[in-house]
C-alpha positions in Angstrom: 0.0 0.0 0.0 1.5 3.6 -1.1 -0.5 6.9 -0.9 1.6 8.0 -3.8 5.1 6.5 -5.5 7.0 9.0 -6.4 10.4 9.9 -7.8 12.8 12.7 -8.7 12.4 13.5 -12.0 13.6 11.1 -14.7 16.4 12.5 -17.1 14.5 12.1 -20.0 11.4 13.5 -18.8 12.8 17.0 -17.1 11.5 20.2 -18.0 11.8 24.3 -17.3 10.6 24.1 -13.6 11.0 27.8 -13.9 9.1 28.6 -17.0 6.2 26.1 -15.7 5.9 28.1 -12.7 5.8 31.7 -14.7 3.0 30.1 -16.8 0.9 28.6 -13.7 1.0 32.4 -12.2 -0.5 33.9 -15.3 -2.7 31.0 -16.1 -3.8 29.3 -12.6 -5.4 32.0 -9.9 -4.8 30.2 -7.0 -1.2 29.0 -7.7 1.4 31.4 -5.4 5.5 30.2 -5.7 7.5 28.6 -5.3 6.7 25.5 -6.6 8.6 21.7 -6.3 8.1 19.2 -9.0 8.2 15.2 -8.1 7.5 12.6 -11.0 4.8 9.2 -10.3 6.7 6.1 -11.2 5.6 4.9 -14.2 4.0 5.8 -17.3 5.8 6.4 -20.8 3.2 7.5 -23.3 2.1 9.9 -20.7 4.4 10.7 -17.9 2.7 12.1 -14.3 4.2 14.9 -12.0 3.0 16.0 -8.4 3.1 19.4 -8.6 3.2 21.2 -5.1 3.5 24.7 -4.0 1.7 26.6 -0.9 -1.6 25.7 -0.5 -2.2 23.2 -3.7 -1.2 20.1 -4.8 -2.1 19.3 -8.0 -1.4 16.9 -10.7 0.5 17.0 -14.3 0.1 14.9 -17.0 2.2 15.4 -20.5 1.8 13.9 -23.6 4.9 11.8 -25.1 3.2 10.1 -27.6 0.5 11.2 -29.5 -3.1 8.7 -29.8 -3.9 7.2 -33.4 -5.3 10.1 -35.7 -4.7 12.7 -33.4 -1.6 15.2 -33.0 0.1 15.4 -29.4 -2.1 18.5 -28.7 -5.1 17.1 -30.1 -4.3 14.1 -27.7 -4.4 16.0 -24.5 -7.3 17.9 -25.2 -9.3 14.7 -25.4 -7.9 13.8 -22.5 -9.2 16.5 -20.1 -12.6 16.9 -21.9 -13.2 13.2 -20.9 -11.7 13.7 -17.3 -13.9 17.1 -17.1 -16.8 15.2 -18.6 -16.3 12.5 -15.8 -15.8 15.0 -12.9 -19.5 16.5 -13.6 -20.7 13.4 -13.9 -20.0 12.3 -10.4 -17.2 10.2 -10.8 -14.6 9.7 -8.0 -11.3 12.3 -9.6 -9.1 15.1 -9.4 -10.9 18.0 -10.4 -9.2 19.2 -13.7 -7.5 23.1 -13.7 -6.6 23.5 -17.0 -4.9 22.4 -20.2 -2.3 23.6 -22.2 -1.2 22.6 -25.3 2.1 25.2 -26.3 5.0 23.2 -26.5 7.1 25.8 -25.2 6.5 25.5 -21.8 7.3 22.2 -20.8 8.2 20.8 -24.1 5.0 19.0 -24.6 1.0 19.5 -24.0 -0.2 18.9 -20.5 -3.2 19.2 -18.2 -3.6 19.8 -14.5 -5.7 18.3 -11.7 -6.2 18.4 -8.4 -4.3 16.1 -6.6 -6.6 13.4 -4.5 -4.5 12.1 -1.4 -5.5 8.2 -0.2 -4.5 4.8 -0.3 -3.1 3.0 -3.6 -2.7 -0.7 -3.7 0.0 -2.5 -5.9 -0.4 -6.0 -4.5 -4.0 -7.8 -5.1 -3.3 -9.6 -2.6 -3.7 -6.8 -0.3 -1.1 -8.3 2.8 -1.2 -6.2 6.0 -5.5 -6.5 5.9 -7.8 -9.0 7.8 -10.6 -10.6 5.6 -13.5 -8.1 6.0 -11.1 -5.5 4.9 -10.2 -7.4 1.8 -13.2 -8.0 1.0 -14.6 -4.2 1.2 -11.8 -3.2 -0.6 -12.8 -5.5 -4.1 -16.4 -4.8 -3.5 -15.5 -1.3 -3.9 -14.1 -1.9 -7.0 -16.7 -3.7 -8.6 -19.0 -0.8 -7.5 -16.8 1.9 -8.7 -16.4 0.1 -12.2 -20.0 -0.6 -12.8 -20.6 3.6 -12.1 -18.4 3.7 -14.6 -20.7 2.2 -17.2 -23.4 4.0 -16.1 -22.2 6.8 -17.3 -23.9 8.6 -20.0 -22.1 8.3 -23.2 -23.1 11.1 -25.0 -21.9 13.2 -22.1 -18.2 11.7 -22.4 -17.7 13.2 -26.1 -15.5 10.7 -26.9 -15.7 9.8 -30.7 -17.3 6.8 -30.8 -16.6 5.1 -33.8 -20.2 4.5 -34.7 -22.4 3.6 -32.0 -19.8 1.7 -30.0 -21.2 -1.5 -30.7 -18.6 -2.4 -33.4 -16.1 -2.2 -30.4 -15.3 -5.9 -30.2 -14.5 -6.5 -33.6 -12.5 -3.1 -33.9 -10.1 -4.4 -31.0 -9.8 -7.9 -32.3 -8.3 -6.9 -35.7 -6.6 -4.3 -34.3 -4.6 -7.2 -31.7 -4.9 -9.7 -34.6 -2.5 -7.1 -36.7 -0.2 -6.3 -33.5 0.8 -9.8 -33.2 1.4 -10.5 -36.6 4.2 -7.8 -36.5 5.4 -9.0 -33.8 5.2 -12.8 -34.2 8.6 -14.7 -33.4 7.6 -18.4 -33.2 4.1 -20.6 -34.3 2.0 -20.8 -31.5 -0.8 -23.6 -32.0 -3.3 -21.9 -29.5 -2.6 -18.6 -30.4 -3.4 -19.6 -34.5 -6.9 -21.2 -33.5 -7.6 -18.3 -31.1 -6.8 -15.8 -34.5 -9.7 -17.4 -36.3 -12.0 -18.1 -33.1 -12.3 -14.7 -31.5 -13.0 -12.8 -34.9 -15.7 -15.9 -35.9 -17.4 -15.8 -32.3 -18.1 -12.8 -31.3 -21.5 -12.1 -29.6 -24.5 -10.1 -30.3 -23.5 -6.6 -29.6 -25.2 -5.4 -26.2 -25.3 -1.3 -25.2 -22.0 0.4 -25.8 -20.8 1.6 -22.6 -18.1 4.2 -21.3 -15.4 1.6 -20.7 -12.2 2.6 -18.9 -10.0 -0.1 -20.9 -7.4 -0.8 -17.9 -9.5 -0.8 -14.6 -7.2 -2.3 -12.3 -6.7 -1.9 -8.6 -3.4 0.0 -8.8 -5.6 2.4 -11.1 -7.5 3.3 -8.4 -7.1 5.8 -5.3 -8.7 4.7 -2.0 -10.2 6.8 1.0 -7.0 7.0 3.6 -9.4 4.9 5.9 -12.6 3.9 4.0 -13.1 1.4 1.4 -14.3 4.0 -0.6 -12.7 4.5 -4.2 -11.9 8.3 -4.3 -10.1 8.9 -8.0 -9.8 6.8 -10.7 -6.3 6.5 -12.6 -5.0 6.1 -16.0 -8.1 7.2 -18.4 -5.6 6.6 -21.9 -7.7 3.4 -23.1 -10.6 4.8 -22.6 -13.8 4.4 -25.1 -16.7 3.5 -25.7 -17.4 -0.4 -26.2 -18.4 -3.4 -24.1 -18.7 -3.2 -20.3 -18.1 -6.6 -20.2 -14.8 -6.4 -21.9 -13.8 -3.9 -19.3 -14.9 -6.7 -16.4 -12.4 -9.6 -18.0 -10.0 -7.6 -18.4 -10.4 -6.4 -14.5 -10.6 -9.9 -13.6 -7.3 -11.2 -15.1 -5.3 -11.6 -11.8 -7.7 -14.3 -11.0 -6.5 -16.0 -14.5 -3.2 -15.2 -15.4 0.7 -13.6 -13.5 1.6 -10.8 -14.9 5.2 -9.8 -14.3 5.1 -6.8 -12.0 1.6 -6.9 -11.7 0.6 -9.4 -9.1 -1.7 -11.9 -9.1 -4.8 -13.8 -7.4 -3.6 -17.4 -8.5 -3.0 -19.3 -5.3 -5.0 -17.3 -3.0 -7.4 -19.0 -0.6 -10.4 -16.8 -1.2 -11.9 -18.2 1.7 -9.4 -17.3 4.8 -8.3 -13.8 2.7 -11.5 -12.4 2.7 -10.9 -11.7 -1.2 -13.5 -12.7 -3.7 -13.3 -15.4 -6.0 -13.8 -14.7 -10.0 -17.5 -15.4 -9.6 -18.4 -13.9 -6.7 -16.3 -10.3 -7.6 -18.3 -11.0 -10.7 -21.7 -11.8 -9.2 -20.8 -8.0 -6.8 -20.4 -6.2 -10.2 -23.9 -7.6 -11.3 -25.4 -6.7 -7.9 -23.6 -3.1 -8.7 -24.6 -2.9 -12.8 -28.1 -4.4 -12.1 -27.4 -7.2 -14.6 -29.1 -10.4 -14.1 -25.7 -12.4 -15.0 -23.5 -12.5 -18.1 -23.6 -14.5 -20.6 -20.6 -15.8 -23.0 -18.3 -14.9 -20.4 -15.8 -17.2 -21.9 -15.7 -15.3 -24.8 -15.1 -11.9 -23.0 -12.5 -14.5 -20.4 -10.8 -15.1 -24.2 -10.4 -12.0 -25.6 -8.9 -10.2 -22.5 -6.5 -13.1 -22.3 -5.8 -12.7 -25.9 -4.9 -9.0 -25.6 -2.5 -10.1 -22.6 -1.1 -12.4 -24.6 -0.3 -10.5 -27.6 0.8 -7.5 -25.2 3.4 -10.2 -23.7 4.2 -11.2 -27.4 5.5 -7.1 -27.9 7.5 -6.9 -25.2 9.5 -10.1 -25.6 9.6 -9.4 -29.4 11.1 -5.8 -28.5 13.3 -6.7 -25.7 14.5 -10.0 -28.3 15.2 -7.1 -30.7 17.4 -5.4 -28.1 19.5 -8.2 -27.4 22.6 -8.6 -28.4 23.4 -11.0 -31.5 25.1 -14.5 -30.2 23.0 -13.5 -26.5 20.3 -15.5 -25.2 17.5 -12.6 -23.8 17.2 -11.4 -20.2 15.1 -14.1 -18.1 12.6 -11.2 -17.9 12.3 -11.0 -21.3 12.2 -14.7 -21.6 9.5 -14.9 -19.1 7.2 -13.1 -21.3 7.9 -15.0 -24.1 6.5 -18.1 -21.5 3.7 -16.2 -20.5 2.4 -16.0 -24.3 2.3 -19.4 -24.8 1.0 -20.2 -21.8 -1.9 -17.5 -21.5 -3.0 -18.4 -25.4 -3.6 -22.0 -24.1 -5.8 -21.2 -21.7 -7.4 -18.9 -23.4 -7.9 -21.8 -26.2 -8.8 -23.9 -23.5 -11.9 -21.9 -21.9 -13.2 -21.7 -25.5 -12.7 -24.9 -27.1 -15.5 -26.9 -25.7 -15.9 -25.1 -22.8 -19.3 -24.0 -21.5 -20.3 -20.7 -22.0 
């Protein structure tokens, strides 16, 4: 548990603290000098600073890389709409300052927010709780995630690519092209599960905001309630298939990620934790869903995407090796984790009851 990782800023990610802080005292009322800059670990498409001078903290986010069809400013515009968008709609987050997309003060577009102080969980297994805590903590999150697609889409302005129902299809092909460039070796599984997923997908339901990465490290808990009081990390965002966002919440339950944590092994019983199907019988209590069906599809296709997110990085850090070299055994271990994901992926679907 960390209220907030931070860092001294990263080499390649250091900017003008003095021209920042002219800018926020013509362009923010509130903001008096002088002002001290930390960085968030992590984050490479869009890194995150804690801004703090007397009287505020708030937060800044830049742009590094720019999202498909849009320019870096473009980008970060998007970005704060949505988060402003959210914010009046009720949901738990930073209230957002301002945006500003001229290069020439940091070196790249950036928003502020206010800064929301509370608890952040990296481990899923949540040591240091008893069991009821445990327990309120994941309920939390399903409720939290199911406000999230309650949200009125319309009032997002996200472009939504048609109606939103086309999501599913729109994410297979564009995973089915990302591993093909980055293919190193035949996988059986993954082969049938390129054919399957595009062949099988269901009826589409109501398009839903969907967050695209809600996991519990993306979310900011009350300092002593399980309460969720900000949600993280809004880049995926879109609108598409609440129940897409729900597999791909429940993957520590399926699958180790490296870094990441995991739910495999747990005994849901003494931890207090939920098991996949009652965390996913809480979400339908939250939603007001009667169940889910095909939920080995959706179980599929968010395995899939690990899998072919695992393929990247091991074909990327292969690429980095040096000739003659056998890769890193962290590298290597994502090149285990493809083949081993894409079988049981294959696994849930081929035969399996839906």
């Amino acid at each position: 548990m960390v209220s907030a990782e931070l860092m001294p800023l990263q080499p390649q990610h250091k900017f003008d603290e003095g021209r920042l802080a002219r800018y926020l005292a013509e362009h923010l009322p509130d903001f008096r000098p002088p002002l001290t800059v930390s960085q968030f670990k992590g984050g490479t498409a869009a890194p995150t600073f804690l801004l703090h001078s007397p009287g505020m903290n708030t937060v800044l986010r830049k742009r590094q890389v720019a999202k498909k069809g849009s320019s870096l400013a473009e980008s970060i515009e998007r970005d704060f709409q949505l988060l402003g968008a959210l914010h009046q709609s009720g949901l738990p987050m930073g209230s957002p300052k301002l945006v500003c997309t001229d290069d020439s003060v940091i070196g790249a577009p950036f928003y502020l927010l206010d800064f929301v102080a509370g608890r952040n969980f990296r481990d899923p297994t949540l040591p240091g709780m008893d069991a009821k805590q445990r327990q309120a903590i994941y309920l939390a999150m399903a409720e939290a995630m199911a406000a999230v697609h309650a949200i009125d889409t319309a009032s997002t302005r996200l472009p939504q690519n048609g109606d939103g129902s086309d999501y599913l299809r729109r994410q297979i092909a564009a995973l089915l092209q990302q591993y093909a460039a980055n293919r190193t070796e035949d996988i059986a599984a993954m082969d049938r599960l390129l054919d399957w997923l595009p062949a099988n997908v269901p009826q589409a339901a109501k398009p839903s905001l969907m967050h695209g990465n809600f996991r519990l490290d993306n979310l900011i808990f009350h300092p002593s309630e399980p309460r969720v009081v900000a949600l993280l990390d809004w880049d995926l965002a879109s609108i598409g298939h609440p129940l897409a966002d729900l597999a791909i919440n429940c993957m520590p339950w399926r699958v180790t990620i490296p870094g990441m944590g995991s739910l495999q092994g747990v005994d849901f019983i003494d931890s207090g934790i939920p098991g996949e199907p009652d965390y996913i019988a809480a979400y339908c209590q939250a939603a007001g869903r009667d169940g889910i069906q095909h939920w080995n599809f959706f179980l599929a296709f968010a395995l899939f995407r690990v899998a072919v997110m695992a393929q990247g990085i091991f074909k990327r850090g292969s690429d980095k090796t040096p000739p003659g070299q056998a890769p890193a055994p962290a590298i290597k271990a994502y090149g285990a984790l493809v083949r081993s994901v894409a079988n049981q992926a294959w696994n849930l679907v081929d035969g399996g009851d839906d």
